[in-house]
C-alpha positions in Angstrom: -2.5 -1.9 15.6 -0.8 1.4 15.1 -1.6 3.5 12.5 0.6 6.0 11.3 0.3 9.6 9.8 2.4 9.7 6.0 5.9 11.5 6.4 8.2 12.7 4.0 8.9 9.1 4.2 7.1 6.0 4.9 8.7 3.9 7.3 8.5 0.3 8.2 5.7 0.9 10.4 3.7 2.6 8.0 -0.3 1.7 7.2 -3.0 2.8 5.7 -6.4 1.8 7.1 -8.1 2.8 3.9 -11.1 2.1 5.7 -11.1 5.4 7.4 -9.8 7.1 4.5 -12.8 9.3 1.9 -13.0 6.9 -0.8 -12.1 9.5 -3.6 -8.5 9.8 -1.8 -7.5 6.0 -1.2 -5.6 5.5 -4.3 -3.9 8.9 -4.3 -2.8 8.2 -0.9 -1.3 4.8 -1.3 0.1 5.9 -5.1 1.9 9.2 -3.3 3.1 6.9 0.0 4.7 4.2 -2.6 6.4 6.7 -5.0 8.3 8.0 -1.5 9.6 5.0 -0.6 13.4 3.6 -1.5 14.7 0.3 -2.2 13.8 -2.2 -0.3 11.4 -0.1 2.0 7.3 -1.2 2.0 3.9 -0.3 4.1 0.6 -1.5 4.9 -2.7 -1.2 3.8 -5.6 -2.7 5.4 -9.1 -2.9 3.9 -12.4 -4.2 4.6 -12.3 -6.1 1.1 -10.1 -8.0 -1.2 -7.7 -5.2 -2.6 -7.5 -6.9 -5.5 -8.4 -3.7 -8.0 -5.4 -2.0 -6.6 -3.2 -4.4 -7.2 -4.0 -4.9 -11.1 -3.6 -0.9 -10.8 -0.1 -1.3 -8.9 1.0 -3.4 -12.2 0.1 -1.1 -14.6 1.9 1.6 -13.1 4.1 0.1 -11.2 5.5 -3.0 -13.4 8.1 -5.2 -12.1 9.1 -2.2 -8.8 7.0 -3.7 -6.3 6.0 -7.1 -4.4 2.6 -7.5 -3.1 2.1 -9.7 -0.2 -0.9 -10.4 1.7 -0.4 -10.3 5.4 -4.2 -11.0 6.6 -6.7 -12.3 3.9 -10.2 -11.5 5.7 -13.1 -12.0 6.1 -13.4 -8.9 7.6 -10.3 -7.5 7.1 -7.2 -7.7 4.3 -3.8 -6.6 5.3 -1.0 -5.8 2.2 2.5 -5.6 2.7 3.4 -3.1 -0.4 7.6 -2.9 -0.9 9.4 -1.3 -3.5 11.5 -3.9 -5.1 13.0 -1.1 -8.3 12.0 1.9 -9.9 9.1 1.9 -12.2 9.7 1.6 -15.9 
């Protein structure tokens, strides 16, 4: 699995193992690497729990501009495809 470092702009083979990521700087991280991606463009995350929390936090801010699709769904590990479907209302 590679894991790459966030650019000016995410790319296909972008993801972000939260799990080595400082708690406090998860979200930020995957809030900043979504607001830099266009149409049509999406990332990883992989987490060592149901992400579940960030998704009801994805449709608050993010309403209707993204899809969430789960690529792995544990038991040890959860991987999220996170695309861009629009621009946030």
């Amino acid at each position: 699995m590679k894991q790459q470092q966030i650019l000016d702009r995410p790319s296909e083979e972008t993801t972000i193992d939260v799990r080595a990521v400082p708690r406090p700087a998860r979200h930020p991280l995957i809030f900043d690497t979504f607001d830099r991606l266009g149409l049509g463009e999406f990332f990883h995350v992989v987490s060592d729990h149901d992400p579940r929390p960030l998704h009801y936090l994805f449709d608050v801010k993010y309403r209707g501009a993204f899809t969430w699709d789960y690529v792995e769904k544990g038991p040890d590990v959860w991987r999220v495809c996170v695309g861009r479907t629009a621009q946030a209302e």
